[in-house]
N, C-alpha and C positions, 0 to 999 in steps of 0.2 A: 507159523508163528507170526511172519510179517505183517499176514491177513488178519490176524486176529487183534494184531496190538494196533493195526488202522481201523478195526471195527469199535476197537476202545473208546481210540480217542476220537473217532467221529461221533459215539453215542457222549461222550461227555462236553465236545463243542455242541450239539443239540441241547444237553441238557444244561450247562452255561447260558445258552443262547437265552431258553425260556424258561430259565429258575427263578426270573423277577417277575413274571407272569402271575398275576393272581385274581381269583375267581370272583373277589368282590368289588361290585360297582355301586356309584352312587347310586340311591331310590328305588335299589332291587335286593331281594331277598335269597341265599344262599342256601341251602341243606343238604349236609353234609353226609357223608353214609354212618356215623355214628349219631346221627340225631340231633345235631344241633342246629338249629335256624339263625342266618346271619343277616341282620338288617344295614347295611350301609347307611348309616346319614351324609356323613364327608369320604370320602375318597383321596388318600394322601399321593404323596408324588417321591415318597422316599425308598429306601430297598425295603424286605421283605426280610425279616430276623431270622436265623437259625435256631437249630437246638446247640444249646450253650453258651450263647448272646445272653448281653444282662442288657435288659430295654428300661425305657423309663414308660409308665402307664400311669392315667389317670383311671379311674372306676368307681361304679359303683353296684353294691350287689345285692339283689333285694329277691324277695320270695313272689308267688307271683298275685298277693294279696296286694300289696304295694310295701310289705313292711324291710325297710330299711336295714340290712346285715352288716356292712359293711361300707364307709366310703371314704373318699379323701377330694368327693370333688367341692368342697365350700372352700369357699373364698381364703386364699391364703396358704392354704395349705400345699406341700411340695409335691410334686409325683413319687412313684412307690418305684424301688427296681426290684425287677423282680427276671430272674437268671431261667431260662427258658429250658424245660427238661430235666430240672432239677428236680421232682418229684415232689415238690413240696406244696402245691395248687392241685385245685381241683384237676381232671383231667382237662376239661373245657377251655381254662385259660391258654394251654399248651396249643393246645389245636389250633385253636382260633388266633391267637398271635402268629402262627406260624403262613397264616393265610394273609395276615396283614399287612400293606402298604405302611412305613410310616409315614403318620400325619392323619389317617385312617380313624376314621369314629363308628362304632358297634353297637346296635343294641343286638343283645345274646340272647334266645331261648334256649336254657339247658335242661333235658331228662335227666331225670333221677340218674341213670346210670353215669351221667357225664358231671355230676354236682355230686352230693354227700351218699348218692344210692339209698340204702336202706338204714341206713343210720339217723338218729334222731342226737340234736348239735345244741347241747345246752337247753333244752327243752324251747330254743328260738326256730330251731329245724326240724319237722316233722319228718319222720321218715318215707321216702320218693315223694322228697318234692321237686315240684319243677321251678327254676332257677330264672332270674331275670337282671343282666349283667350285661350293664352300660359302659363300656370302655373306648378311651383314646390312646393310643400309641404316639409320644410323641415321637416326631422328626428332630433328632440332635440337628442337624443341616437349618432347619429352618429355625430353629432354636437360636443357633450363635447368628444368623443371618439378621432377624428381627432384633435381636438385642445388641447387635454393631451398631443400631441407629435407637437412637436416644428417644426418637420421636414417636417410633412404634409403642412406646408402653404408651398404654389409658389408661387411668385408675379412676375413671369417672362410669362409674357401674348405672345403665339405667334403671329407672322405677322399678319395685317389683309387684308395683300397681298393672290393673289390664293399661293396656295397650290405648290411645284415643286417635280416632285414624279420622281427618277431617277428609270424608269420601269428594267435596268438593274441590280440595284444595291437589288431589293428588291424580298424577300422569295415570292414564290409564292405557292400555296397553291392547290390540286386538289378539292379543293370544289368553286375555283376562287379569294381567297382573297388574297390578296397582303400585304406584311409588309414589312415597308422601315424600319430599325432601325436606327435612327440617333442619339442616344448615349445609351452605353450599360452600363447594372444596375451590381451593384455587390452581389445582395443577389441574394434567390434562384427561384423559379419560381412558380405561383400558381399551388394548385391541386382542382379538384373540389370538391364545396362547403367550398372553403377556402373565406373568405372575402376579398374583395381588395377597394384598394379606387384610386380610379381614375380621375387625373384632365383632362378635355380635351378640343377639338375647333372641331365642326364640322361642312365642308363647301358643296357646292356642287362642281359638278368639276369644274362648271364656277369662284370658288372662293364666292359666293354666302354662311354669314354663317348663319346657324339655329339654333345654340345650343353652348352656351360656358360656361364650369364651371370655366374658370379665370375671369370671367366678375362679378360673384359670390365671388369670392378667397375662393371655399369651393369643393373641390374634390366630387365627385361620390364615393357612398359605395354601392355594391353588392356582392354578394353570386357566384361566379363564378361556370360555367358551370350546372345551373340551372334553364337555360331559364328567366329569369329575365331581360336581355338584349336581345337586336339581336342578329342573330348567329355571326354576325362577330363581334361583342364584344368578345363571349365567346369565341371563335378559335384564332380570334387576340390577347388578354388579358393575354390566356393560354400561349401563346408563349413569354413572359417578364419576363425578372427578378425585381424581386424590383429592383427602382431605373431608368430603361430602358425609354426611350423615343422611341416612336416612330410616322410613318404615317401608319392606316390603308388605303387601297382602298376597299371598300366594295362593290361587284356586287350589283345589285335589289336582288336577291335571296337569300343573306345572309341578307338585310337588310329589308325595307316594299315592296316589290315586285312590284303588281301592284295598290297598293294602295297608293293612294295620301296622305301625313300627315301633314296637315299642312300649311307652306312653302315649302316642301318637294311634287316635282312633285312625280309621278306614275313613276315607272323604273327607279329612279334615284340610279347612282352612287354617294357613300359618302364617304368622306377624312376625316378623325377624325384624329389630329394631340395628341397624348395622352400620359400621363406620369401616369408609375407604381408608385404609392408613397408607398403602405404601402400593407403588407400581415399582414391579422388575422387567422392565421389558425385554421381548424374547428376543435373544442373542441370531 
């Protein structure tokens, strides 16, 4: 009995140990054994939900024509709670939160069997279709953290004109990235694994956007230079002062290569128009 009740409880400090462990990383793609494809864009730094946790999620869930079902990510709008295992979501949502870091951004491929299956949904869901479900998980942590400082909100939403990248005027980089600065910060500059919080708009070159945290009014929090982002995150980011604005150009190879994420073709070039708000430096 002694042996067994130490075999317990060493299987459960093992499984403590690495229950925060999770499989998805920035600018890599996940598939899971029930079918779903998970695209990391951001990579959060918070725990990992349970079943029976009520989270807060931004989303948005479209068919995979591009047509629009469901969202709460325009401007202004709150995040949705939504109580994890509660049976009341597709099966998809369940899973996929449950793999999630908060802070953590998704885009979701769902099979039919993992979205409405064989059922046809107000005649707006054909029946097996396959499913395309953009989700953020917020970080409550980094939530009350950003909003103790007054200064992290920006409610100044850039164009949602293309992008104008004066290629002369901007640092270029030998790993290929480019940084246009168009206003410079006055604090000091990150070092890695300091935390930064970052609001941005990211388009493609056509002007095309796929990702905005003004549309939110709640900045991006990462752990700089620790692969948690794309590299032209971590290289472009490195080079700002608190306070700096700027445009990154990100080649395919600093950002998802050849793999398609999303809305985000395969080899696509990405313009993140971005502002340094806050440095936490690592303790």
């Amino acid at each position: 009995m002694k042996k067994i009740l130490i075999t317990l409880l060493f299987a459960l400090l093992i499984y403590c140990g690495f229950a925060q462990n999770s499989p998805l990383k920035a600018g890599q793609t996940h598939k899971t054994a029930s079918g779903l494809e998970i695209a990391t864009l951001l990579e959060g730094t918070g725990d990992i939900p349970k079943i029976g946790d009520i989270v807060q999620v931004y989303y948005r869930l479209a068919i995979k024509d591009g047509k629009i079902l469901a969202s709460n990510q325009e401007k202004g709008n709150p995040p949705v709670f939504i109580k994890i295992g509660s049976g009341n979501y597709i099966k998809a949502l369940d899973e996929t939160l449950l793999l999630m870091k908060a802070g953590t951004r998704v885009n979701v491929t769902i099979p039919p069997s993992m979205g409405f299956g064989k059922a046809s949904i107000d005649h707006e869901v054909p029946s097996n279709t396959t499913l395309m479900l953009e989700l953020l998980l917020i970080d409550p942590n980094q939530t009350k953290k950003t909003t103790d400082n007054t200064s992290i909100t920006n409610n100044t939403t850039p164009s949602s004109k293309p992008v104008e990248f004066d290629e002369n005027k901007a640092i270029k980089s030998a790993t290929g990235l480019k940084v246009l600065i168009t206003q410079d910060g006055k604090g000091e500059k990150p070092n890695t694994g300091d935390s930064v919080y970052v609001h941005y708009r990211g388009t493609l070159e056509n002007g095309n956007e796929f990702d905005s945290s003004y549309r939110r009014n709640q900045p991006f929090g990462f752990r700089i230079g620790t692969g948690q982002v794309i590299k032209g995150w971590d290289e472009g980011i490195a080079m700002l002062n608190e306070g700096a604005k700027a445009i990154l150009k990100i080649p395919p190879q600093l950002a998802y290569g050849e793999r398609a994420v999303g809305t985000i073709p395969a080899n696509s070039t990405l313009i993140f128009e971005v502002e340094l708000v806050k440095i936490t430096r690592k303790k």
